[in-house]
C-alpha positions in Angstrom: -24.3 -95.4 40.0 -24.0 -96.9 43.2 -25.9 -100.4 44.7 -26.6 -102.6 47.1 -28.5 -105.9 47.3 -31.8 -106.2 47.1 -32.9 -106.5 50.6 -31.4 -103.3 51.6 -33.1 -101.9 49.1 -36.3 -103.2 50.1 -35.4 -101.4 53.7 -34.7 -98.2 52.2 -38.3 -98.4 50.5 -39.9 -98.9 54.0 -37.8 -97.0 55.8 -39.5 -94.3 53.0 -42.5 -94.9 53.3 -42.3 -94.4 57.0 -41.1 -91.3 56.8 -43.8 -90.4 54.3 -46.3 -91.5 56.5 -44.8 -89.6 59.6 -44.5 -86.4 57.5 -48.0 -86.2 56.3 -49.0 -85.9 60.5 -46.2 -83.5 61.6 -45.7 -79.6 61.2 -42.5 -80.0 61.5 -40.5 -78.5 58.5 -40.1 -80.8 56.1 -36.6 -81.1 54.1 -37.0 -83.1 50.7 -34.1 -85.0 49.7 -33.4 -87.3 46.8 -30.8 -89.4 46.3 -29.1 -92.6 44.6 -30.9 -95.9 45.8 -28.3 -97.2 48.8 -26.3 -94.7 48.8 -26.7 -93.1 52.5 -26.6 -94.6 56.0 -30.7 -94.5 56.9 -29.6 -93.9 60.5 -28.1 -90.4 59.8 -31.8 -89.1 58.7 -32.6 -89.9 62.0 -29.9 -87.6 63.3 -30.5 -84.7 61.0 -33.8 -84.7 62.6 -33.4 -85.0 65.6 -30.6 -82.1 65.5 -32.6 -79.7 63.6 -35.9 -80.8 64.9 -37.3 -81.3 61.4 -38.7 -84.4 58.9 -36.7 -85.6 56.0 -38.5 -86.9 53.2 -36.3 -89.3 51.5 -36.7 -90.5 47.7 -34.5 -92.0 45.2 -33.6 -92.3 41.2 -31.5 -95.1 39.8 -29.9 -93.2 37.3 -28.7 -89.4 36.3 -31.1 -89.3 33.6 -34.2 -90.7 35.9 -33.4 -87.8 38.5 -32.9 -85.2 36.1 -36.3 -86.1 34.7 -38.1 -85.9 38.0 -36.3 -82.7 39.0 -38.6 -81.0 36.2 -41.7 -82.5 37.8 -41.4 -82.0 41.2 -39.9 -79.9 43.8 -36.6 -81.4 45.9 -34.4 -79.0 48.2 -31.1 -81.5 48.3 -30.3 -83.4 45.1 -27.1 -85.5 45.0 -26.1 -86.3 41.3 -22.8 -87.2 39.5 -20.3 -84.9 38.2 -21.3 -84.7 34.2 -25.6 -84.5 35.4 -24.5 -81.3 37.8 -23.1 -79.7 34.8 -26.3 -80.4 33.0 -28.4 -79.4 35.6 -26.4 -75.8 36.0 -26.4 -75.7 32.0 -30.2 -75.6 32.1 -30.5 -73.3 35.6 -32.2 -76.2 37.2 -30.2 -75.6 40.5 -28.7 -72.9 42.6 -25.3 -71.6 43.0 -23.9 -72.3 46.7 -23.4 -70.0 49.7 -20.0 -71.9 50.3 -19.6 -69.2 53.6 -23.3 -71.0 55.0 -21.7 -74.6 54.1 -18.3 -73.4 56.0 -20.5 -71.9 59.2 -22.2 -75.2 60.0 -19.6 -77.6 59.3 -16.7 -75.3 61.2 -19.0 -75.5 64.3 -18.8 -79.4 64.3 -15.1 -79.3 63.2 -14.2 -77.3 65.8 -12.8 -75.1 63.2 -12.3 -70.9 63.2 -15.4 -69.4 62.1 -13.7 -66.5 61.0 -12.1 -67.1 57.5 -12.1 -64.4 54.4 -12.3 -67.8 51.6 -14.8 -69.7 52.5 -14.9 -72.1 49.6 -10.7 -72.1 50.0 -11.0 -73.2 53.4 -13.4 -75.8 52.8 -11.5 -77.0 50.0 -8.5 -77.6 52.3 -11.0 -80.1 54.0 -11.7 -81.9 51.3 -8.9 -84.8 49.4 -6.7 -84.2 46.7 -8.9 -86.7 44.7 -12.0 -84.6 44.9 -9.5 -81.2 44.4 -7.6 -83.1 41.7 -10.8 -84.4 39.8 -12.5 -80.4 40.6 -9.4 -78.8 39.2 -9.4 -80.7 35.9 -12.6 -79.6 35.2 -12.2 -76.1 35.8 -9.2 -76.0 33.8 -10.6 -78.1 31.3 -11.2 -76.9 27.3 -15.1 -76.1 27.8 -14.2 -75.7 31.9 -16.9 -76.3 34.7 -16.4 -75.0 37.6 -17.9 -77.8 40.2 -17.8 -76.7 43.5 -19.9 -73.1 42.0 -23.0 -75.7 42.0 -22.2 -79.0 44.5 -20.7 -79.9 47.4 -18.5 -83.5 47.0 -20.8 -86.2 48.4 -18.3 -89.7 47.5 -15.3 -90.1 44.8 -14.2 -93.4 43.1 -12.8 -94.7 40.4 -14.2 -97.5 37.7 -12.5 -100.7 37.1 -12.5 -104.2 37.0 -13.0 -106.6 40.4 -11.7 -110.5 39.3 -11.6 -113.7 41.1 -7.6 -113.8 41.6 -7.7 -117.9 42.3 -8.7 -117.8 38.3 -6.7 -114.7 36.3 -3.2 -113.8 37.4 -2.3 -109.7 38.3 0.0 -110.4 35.8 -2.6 -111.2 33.2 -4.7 -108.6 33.8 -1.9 -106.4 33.9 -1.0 -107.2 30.6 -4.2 -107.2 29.0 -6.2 -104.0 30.5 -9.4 -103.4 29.6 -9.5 -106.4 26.9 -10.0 -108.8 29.6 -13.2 -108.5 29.7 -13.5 -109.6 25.8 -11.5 -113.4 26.9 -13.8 -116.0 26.4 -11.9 -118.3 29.0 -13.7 -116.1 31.5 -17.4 -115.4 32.9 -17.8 -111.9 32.5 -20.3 -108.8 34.1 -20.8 -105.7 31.7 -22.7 -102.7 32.7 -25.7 -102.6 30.5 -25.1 -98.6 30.2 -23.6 -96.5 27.2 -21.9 -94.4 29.5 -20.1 -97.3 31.6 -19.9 -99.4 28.3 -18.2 -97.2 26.1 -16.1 -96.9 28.1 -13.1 -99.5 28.4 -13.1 -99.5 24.3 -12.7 -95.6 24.1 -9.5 -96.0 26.5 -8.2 -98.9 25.3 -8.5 -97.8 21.2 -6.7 -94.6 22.9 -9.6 -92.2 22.0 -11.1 -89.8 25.2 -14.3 -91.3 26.8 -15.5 -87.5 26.2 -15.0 -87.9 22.7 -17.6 -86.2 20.3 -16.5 -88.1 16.7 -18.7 -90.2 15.4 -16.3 -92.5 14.0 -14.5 -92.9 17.5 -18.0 -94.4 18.9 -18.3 -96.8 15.6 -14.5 -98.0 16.5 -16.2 -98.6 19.7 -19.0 -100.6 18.9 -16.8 -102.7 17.0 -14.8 -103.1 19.8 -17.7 -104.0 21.8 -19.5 -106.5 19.3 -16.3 -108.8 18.7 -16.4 -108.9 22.5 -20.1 -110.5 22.4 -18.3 -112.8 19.6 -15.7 -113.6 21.6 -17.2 -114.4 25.1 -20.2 -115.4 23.9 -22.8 -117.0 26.6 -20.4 -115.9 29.4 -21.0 -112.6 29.1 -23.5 -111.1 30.5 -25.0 -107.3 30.9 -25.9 -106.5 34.5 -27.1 -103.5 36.3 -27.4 -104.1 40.2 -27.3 -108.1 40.2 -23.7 -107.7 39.6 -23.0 -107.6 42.9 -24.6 -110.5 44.4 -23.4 -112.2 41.1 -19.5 -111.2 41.8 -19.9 -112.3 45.8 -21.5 -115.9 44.5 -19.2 -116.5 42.1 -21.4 -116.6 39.3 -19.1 -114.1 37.3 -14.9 -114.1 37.3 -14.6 -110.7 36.1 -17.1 -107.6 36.3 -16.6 -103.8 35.2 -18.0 -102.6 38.4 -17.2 -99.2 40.5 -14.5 -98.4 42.9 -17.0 -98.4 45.8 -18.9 -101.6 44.9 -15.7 -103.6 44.4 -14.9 -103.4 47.5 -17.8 -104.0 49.2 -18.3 -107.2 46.7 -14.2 -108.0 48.3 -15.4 -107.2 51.8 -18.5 -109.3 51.8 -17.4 -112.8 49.5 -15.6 -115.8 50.4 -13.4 -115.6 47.3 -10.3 -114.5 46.3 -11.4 -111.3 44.8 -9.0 -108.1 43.8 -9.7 -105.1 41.9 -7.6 -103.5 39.1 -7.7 -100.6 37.2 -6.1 -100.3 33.9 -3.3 -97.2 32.9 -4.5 -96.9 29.7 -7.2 -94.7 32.2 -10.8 -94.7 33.5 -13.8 -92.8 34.3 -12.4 -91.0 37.9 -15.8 -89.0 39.3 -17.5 -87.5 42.2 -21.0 -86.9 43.2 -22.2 -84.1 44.7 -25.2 -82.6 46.5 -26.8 -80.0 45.1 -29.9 -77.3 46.2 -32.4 -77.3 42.9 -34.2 -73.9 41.9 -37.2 -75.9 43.1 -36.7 -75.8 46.7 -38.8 -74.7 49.3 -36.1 -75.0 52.1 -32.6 -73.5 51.3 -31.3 -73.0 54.8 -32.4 -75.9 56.1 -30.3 -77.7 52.6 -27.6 -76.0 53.7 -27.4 -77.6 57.0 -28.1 -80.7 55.6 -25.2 -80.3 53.3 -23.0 -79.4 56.0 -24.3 -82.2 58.7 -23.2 -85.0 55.6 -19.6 -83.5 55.3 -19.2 -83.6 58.7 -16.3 -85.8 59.8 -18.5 -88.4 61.5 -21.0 -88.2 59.1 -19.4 -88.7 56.3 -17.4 -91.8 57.7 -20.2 -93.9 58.9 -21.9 -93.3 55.7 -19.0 -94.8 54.1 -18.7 -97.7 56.2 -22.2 -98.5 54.9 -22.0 -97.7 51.4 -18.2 -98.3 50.7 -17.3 -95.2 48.7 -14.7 -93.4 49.4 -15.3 -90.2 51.5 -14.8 -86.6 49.9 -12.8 -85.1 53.0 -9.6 -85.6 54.6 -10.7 -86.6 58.2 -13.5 -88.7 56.9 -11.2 -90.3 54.5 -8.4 -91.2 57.6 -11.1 -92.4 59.9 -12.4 -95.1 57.3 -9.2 -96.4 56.4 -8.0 -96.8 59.6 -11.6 -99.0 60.0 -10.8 -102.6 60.9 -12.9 -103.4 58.4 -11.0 -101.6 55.5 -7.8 -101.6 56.5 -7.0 -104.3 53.9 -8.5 -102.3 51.0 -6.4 -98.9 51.8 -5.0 -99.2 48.3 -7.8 -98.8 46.9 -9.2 -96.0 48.6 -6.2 -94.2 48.2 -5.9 -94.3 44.6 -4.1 -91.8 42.5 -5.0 -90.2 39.3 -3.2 -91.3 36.4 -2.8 -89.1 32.9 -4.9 -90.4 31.0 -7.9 -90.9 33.3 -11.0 -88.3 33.0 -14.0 -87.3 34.4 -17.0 -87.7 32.5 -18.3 -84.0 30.8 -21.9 -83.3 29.8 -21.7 -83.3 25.9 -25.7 -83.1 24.1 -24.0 -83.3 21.0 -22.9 -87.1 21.1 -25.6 -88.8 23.9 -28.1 -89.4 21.7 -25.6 -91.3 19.2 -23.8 -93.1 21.6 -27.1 -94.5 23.4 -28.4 -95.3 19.5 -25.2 -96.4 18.8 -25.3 -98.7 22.3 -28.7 -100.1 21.4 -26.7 -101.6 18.5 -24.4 -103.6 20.5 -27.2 -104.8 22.4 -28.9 -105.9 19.5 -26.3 -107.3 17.7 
């Protein structure tokens, strides 16, 4: 869910691959984490280790499904997935349930916070924003509830939308049209090559639930989606990570992109670039990290858990990744960042009606990845 360009990603590899290499030699206790690609400030590894005198092994999947896949073949003691792959994972009693009082311990030290609380999880929860308690609420209270925070701790929030080149569309435009700007053929436009992220913009804009388990409301979708390849035509274009280098260079004038990505794609190009995101609703998440059945070092997790929430922590890993911190502190220090000041809006965006957060639903995946294999090929 969450990119940067390529040679950062190349860094991350080596940085890796150092770490491998140094953990092989030492006795230190080793802590296995595994994580989206660019989505952590390499620097803070460094810290944890120095701090609790241990070695973090560092991997990384590109997608839900990849880590979920690699969690049944291997052993990892911190795993941070998104919101709908957590409720898979706990589905299928592939990770633990947390000690939220251990959590509390470790990050009340830093916080210089009382240690001595009866709620754990309810104090920590007054730490964390009204997104993330918001987004966590809905869940629970949900139809077929899920109770998040039994399974993750809130790792980075965000929103999806779309990111255009203002000196070309109007916010009036875009206003107007919603999600079926991105099917005007006057335009060069970025699609996430994804079923998930695809379906989407049509689901919300037809007025059907993005969690939807009819049949017919994914056909109404693909339709939606295949008179948008007749419509654009050669300017559109599916993307995965290029998008961002694509937005920045002006090679696209409107992209369905993240929350997080927009604005590093605004904070890092020379164009005109703003970010919208349509009332008809979106896909509003949060990632978490999570402690597998798997693992081999539970305490030490714990602390690692805490040590990322931390105040500090958790802000200079947002200045480098760009998503918007789970905790209150965190959340003021970055926006009062000279280099985000100007994107405040963003990060402070509130949850409309008729946004949702995406729910793990076997029943409809495989059709609407079938079903997305038929836009592709159409």
């Amino acid at each position: 869910m969450k990119r940067k360009i390529l040679f950062v990603a190349t860094l991350a590899l080596s940085t890796f691959a150092m770490q491998m290499s140094l953990t092989s030699c030492s006795s230190k206790t080793t802590l296995k984490v595994f994580n989206w690609g660019e989505y952590i400030q390499m620097d803070l590894l460094k810290q944890f280790e120095k701090e609790y005198d241990c070695k973090v092994k560092y991997s990384t999947f590109n997608s839900n499904e990849d880590a979920l896949i690699q969690m049944e073949n291997n052993s990892f003691d911190v795993v941070v997935p998104s919101d709908y792959a957590i409720e898979e994972l706990a589905s299928k009693n592939m990770i633990q349930e947390l000690d939220w009082n251990k959590i509390y311990q470790e990050y009340a030290k830093s916080e210089e916070l009382t240690l001595e609380v009866t709620d754990p999880l309810a104090a920590m929860k007054e730490q964390y924003t009204d997104f993330v308690n918001k987004i966590t609420t809905d869940l629970k209270n949900d139809t077929n509830s899920f109770d998040f925070f039994k399974y993750a701790a809130p790792y980075f929030s965000g929103n999806v939308g779309i990111v255009y080149d203002a000196d070309k569309i109007s916010a009036e435009e875009i206003a107007q049209d919603g999600w079926n700007i991105v099917r005007n053929g006057s335009y060069k436009v970025a699609y996430y090559d994804s079923s998930r992220d695809g379906f989407m913009p049509p689901l919300k804009e037809l007025g059907k639930s993005m969690n939807t388990t009819s049949k017919s409301d994914i056909d109404e979708a693909v339709n939606w989606l295949k008179e948008q390849k007749q419509s654009v035509g050669k300017n559109l274009s599916y993307v995965t990570d290029e998008v961002l280098d694509g937005v920045i260079n002006g090679v696209y004038d409107i992209a369905l992109v993240y929350s997080g990505d927009a604005c590093y794609m605004m904070s890092e190009s020379n164009r005109n670039l703003d970010f919208y995101v349509p009332t008809n609703g979106t896909n509003v998440w949060v990632d978490g990290m999570v402690i597998p059945t798997s693992s081999k070092q539970v305490d030490l997790a714990y602390k690692f858990i805490a040590f990322m929430t931390r105040s500090n922590s958790s802000y200079q890993n947002a200045l480098e990744v760009c998503y918007t911190p789970t905790t209150k502190k965190a959340l003021d220090l970055f926006l009062n960042d000279d280099d985000f000041k100007d994107y405040q809006s963003y990060y402070s965006y509130e949850i409309q009606p008729l946004d949702e957060i995406y729910r793990y639903n076997s029943s409809i995946k495989k059709y609407m990845d079938d079903k997305w294999q038929d836009v592709m090929n159409a």
